[in-house]
Backbone as numpy.savetxt, mean C-alpha at the origin, in Angstrom:
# Nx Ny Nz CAx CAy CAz Cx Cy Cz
-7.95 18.57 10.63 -8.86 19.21 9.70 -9.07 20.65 10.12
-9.16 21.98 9.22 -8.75 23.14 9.34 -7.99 23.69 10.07
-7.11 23.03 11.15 -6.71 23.29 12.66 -5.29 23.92 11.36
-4.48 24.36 12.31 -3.09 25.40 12.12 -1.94 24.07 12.43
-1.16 23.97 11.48 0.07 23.12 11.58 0.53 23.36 12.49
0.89 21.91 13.57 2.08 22.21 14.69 2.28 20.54 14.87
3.70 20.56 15.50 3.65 18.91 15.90 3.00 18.45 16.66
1.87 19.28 17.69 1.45 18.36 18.91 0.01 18.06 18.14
-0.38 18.15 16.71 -1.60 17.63 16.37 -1.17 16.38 15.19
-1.30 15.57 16.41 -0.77 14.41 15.51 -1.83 13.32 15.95
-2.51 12.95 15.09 -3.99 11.99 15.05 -3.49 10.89 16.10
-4.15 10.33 16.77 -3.94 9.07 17.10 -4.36 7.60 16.88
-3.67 6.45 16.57 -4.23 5.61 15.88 -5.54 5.49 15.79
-6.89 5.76 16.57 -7.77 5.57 16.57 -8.60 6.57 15.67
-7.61 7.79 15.19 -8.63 8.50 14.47 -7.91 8.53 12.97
-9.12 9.53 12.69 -8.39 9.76 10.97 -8.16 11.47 11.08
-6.82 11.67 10.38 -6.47 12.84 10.12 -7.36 12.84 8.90
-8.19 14.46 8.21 -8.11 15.05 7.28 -7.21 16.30 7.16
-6.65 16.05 6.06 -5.56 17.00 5.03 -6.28 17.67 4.09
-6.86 18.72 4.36 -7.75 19.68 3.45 -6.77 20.95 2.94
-7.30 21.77 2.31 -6.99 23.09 1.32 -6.64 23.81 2.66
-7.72 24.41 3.90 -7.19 24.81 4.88 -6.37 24.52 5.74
-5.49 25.45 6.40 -4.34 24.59 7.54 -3.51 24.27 7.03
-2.96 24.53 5.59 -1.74 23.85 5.05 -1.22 24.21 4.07
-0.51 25.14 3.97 0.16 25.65 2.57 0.12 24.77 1.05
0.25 25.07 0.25 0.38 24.54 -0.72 1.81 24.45 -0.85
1.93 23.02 -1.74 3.22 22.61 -1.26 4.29 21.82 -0.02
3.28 22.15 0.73 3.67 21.62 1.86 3.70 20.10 2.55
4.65 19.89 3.12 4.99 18.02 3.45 4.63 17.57 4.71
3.93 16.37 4.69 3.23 15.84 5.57 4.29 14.93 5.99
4.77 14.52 7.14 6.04 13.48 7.15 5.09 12.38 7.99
5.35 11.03 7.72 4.54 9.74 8.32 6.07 9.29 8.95
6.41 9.51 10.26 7.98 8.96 10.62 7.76 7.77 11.42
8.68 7.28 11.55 8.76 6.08 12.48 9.34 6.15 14.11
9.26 8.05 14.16 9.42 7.49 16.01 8.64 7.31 16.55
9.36 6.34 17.64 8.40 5.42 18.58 7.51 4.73 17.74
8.18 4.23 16.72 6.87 3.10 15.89 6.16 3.92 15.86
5.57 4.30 15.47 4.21 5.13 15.19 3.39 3.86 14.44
2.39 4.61 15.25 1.11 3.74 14.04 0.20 4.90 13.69
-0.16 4.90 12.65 -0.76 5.78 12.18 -2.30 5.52 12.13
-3.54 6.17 12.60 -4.80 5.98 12.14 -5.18 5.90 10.74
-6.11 6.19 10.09 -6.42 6.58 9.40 -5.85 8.33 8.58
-6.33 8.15 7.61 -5.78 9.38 6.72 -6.02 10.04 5.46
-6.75 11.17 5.52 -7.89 11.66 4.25 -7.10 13.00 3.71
-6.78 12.64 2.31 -6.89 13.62 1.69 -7.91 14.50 0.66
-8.82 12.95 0.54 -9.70 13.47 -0.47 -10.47 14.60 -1.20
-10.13 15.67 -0.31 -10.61 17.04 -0.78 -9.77 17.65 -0.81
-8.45 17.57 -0.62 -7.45 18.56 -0.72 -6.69 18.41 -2.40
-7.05 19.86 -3.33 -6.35 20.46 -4.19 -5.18 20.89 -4.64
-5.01 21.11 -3.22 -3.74 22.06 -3.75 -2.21 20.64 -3.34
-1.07 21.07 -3.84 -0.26 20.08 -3.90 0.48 20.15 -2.81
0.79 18.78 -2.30 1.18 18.21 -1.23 1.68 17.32 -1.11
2.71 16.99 0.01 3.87 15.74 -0.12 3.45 14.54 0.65
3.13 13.17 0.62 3.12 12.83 1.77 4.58 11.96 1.56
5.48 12.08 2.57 6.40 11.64 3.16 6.84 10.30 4.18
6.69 8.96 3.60 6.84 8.16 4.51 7.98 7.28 4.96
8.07 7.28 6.48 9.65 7.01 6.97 9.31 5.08 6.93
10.87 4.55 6.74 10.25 3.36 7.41 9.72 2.93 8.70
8.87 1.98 9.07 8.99 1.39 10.25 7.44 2.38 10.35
6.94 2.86 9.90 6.00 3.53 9.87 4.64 2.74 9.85
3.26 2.55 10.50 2.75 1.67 10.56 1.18 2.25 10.28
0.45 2.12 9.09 -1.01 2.31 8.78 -2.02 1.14 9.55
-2.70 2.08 10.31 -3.72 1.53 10.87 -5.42 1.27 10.71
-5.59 2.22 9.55 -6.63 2.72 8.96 -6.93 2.69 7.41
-7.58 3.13 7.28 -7.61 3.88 5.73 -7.08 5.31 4.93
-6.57 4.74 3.71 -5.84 5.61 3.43 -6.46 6.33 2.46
-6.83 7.54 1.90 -7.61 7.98 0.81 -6.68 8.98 0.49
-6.63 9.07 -0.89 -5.32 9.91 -1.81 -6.05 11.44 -2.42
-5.81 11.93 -2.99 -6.33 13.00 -3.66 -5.25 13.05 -4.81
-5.58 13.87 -6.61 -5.07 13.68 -7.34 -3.58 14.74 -6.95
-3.73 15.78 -5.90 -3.04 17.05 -5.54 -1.32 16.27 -4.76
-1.36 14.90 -4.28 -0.86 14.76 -3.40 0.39 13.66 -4.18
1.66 13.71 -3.61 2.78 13.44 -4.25 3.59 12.25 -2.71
3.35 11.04 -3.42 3.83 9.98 -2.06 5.36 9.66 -2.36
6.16 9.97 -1.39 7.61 9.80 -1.63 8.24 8.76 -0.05
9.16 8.48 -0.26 10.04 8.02 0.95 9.79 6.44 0.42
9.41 5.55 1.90 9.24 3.82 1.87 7.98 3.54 1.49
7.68 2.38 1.47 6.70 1.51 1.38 5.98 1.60 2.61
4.78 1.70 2.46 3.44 1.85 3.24 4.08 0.37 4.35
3.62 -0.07 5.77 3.38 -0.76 6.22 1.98 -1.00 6.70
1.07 -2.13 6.24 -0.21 -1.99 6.54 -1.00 -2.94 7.48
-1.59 -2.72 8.68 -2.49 -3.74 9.77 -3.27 -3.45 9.56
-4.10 -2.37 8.55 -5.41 -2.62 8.66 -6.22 -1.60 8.39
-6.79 -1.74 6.75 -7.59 -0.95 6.26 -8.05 -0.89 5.15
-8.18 0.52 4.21 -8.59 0.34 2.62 -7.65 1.45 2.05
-6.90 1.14 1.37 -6.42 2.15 0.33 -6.81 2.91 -0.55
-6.92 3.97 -1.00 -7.48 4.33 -2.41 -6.42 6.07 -2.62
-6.07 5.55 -3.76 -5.03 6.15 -3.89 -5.23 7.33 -5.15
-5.98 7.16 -5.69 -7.13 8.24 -6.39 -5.74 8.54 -8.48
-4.99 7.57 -8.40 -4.43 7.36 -9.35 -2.86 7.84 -8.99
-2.70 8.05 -7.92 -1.52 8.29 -7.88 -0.69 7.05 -7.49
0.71 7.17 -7.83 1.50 6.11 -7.30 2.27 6.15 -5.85
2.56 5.15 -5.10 3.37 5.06 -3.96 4.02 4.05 -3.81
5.27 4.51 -3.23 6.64 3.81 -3.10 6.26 2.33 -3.01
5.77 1.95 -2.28 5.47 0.34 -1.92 4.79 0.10 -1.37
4.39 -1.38 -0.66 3.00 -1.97 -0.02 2.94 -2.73 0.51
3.18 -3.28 2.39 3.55 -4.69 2.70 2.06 -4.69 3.48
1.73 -5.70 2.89 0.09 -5.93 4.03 1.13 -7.05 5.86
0.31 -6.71 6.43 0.99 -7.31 7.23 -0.37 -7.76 8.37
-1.70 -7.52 8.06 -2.78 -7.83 8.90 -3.86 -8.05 7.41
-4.76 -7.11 7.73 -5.73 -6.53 6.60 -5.67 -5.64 5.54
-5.95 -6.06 4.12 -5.87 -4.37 3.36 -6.77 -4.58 2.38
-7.78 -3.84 2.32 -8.30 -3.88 0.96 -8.51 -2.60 -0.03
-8.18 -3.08 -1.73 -8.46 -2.04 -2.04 -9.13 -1.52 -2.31
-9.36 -0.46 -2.55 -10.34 0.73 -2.90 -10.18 1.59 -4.27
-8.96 1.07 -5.12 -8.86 1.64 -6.07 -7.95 0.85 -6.61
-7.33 1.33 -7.56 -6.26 0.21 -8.65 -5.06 1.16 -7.40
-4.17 0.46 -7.67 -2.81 0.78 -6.75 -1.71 0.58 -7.54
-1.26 1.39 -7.39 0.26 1.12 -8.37 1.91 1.44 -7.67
2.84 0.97 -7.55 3.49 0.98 -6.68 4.87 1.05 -7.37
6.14 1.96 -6.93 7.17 2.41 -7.93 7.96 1.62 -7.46
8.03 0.61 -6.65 8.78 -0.71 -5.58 8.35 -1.45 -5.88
8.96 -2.72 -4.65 8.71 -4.15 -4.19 7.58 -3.65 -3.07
6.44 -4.68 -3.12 5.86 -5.00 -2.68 5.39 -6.64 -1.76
4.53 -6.52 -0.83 4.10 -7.99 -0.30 3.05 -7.83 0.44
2.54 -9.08 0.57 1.56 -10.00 1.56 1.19 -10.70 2.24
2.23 -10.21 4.16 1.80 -11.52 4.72 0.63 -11.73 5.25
-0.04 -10.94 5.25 -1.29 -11.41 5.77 -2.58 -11.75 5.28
-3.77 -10.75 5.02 -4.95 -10.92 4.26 -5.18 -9.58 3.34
-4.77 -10.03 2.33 -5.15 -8.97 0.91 -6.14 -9.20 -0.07
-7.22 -8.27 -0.03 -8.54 -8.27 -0.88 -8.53 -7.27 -2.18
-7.98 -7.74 -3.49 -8.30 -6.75 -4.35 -9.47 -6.77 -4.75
-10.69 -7.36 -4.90 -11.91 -6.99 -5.03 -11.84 -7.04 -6.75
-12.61 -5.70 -7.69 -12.16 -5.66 -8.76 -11.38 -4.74 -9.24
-9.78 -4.83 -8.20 -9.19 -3.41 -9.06 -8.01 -4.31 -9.27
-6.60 -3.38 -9.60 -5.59 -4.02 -10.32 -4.18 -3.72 -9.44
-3.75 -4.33 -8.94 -2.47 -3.70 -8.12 -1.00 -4.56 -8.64
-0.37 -3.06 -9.16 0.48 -3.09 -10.14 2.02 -2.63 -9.41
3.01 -3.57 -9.73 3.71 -3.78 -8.83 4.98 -3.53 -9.33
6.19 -2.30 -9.29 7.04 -2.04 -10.02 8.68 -2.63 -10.07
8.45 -3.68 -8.94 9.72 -4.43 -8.12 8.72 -5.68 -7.83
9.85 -6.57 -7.37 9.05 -8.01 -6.98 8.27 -8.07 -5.86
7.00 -8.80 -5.78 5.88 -9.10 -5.33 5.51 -10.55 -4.75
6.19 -10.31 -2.85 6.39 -11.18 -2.47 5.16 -12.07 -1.93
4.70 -12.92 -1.53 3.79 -13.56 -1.13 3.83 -14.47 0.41
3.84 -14.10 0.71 4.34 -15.14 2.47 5.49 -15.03 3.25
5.48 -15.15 4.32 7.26 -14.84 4.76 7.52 -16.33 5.54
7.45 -17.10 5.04 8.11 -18.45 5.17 7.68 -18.25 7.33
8.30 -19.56 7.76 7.26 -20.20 8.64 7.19 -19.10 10.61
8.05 -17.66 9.75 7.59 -16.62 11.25 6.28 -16.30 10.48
5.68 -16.23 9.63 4.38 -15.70 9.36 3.14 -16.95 9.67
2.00 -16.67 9.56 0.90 -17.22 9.44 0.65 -17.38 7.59
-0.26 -18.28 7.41 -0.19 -18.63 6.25 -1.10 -17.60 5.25
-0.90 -16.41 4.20 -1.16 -15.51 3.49 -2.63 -15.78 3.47
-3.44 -14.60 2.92 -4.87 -15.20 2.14 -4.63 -13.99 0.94
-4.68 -14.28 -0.25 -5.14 -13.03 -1.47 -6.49 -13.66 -2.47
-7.38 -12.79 -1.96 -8.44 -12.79 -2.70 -8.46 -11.76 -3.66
-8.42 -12.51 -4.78 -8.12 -11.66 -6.33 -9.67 -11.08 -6.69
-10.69 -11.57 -6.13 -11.90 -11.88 -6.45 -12.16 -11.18 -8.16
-12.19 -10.11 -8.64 -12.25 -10.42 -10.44 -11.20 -9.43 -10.29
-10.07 -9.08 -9.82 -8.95 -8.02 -9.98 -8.41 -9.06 -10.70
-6.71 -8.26 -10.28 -5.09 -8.68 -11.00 -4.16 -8.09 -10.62
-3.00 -8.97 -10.31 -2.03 -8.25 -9.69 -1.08 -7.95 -11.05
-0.36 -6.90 -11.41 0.68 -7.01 -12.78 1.89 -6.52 -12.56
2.77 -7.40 -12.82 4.42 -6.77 -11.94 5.00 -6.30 -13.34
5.70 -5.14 -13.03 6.41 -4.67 -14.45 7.82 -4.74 -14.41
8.35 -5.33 -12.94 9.63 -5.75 -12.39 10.69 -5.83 -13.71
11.63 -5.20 -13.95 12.63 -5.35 -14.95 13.64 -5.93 -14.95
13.74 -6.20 -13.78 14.70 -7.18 -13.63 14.80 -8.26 -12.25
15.48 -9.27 -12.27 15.18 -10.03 -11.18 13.60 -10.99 -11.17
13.62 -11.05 -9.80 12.34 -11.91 -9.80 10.82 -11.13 -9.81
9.80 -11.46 -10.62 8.86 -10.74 -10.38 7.87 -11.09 -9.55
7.66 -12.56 -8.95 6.85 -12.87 -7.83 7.75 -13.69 -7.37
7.40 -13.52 -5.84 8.34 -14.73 -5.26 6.96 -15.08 -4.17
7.13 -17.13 -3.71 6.05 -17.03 -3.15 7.13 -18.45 -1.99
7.05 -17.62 -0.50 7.97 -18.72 0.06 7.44 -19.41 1.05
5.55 -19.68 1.07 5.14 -20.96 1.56 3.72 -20.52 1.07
2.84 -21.83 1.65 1.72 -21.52 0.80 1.00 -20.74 1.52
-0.19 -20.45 0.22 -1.09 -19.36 0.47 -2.66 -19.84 0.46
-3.74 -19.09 0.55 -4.92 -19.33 0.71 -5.25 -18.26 -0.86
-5.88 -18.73 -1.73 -5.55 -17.74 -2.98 -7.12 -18.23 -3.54
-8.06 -16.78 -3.86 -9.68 -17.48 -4.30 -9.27 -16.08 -5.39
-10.25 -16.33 -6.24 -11.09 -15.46 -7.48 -10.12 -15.57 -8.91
-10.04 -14.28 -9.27 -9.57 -14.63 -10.79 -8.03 -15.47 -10.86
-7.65 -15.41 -9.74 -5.73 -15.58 -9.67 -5.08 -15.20 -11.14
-5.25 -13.94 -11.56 -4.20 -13.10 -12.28 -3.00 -12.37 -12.18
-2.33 -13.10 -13.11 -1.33 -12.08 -12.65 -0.34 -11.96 -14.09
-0.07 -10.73 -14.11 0.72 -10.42 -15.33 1.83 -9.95 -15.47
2.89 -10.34 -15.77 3.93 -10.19 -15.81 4.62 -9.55 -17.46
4.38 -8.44 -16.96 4.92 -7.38 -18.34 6.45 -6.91 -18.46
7.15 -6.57 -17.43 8.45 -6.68 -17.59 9.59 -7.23 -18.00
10.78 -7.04 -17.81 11.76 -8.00 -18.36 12.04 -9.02 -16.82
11.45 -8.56 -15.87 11.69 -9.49 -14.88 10.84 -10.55 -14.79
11.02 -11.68 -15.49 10.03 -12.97 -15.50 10.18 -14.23 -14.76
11.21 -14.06 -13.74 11.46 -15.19 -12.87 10.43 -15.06 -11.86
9.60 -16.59 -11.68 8.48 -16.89 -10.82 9.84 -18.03 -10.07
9.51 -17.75 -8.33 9.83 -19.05 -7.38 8.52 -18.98 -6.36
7.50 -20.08 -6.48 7.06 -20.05 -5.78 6.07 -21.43 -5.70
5.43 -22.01 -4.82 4.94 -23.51 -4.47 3.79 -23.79 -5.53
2.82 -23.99 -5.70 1.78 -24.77 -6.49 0.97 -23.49 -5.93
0.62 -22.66 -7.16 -0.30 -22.04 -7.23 -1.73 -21.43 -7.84
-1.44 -21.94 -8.91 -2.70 -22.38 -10.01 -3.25 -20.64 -10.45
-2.26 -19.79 -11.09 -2.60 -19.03 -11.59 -2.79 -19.00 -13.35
-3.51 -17.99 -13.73 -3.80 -18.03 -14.99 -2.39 -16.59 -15.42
């Protein structure tokens, strides 16, 4: 936060970077990489205007919360997430694997495949899924939890499968899910959605 771009200011999982108007050109790219695994803290753009890239490598690991600003442009992989809240302030990003905790904080929309092995809380927003939307990773995972509580998940997947679900899950609230695309193949165990 206002500090002067260099590589040795790089947050550490325990904190949260802010990405403000100061300290950062307009235009300019934020890269989230994957050396040495990185895990990433937390991460605020919420006051920053002016336009900006965020850049994420795979293998890249969110530890925190993520807060978007309308200024900011998400490109590269799919988020990896242990643990936090998203809010993405209407913008879209590549993808979304929960892999601990995530809840959202805003509707989420995603230009990928997405998943959930761990515990995902949409609360009442809508997370919209542009590739298939996996649910469990069969028996190296622990068994999923998605609390829909009055959200909806909606895959617009065009082709292929649009949910796949490959053991069971722990699943409470509205269990919506909408399938608007041409991709309408469901494989997945007894799930009692509407």
């Amino acid at each position: 936060s206002g500090g002067a771009p260099a590589v040795t200011n790089t947050p550490l999982p325990q904190d949260t970077g802010v990405i403000e108007d100061t300290g950062l050109n307009s235009g300019a790219t934020v890269r989230m990489s994957q050396i040495y695994q990185t895990s990433i803290g937390g991460i605020s753009f919420s006051t920053r205007t002016l336009p900006v890239t965020l850049s994420v490598s795979t293998g890249t690991y969110m530890l925190g919360n993520l807060t978007l600003s309308s200024a900011v442009t998400v490109t590269g992989n799919a988020f990896s997430w242990y643990n936090g809240t998203i809010n993405t302030a209407g913008v879209s990003i590549p993808g979304l694997y929960v892999y601990s905790y995530l809840t959202l904080g805003s509707n989420v929309t995603t230009t990928g495949a997405s998943g959930n092995y761990g515990s995902l809380t949409l609360g009442s927003y809508t997370f919209t899924v542009a590739g298939m939307f996996t649910l469990g990773g069969g028996s190296n995972y622990a068994t999923p939890t998605l609390a829909f509580g009055t959200g909806q998940i909606t895959s617009t997947a065009t082709s292929g499968t649009a949910w796949y679900q490959n053991n069971q899950a722990t699943i409470s609230g509205s269990r919506t899910v909408n399938i608007t695309g041409a991709g309408k193949t469901f494989n997945f165990n007894s799930l009692g959605l509407s």
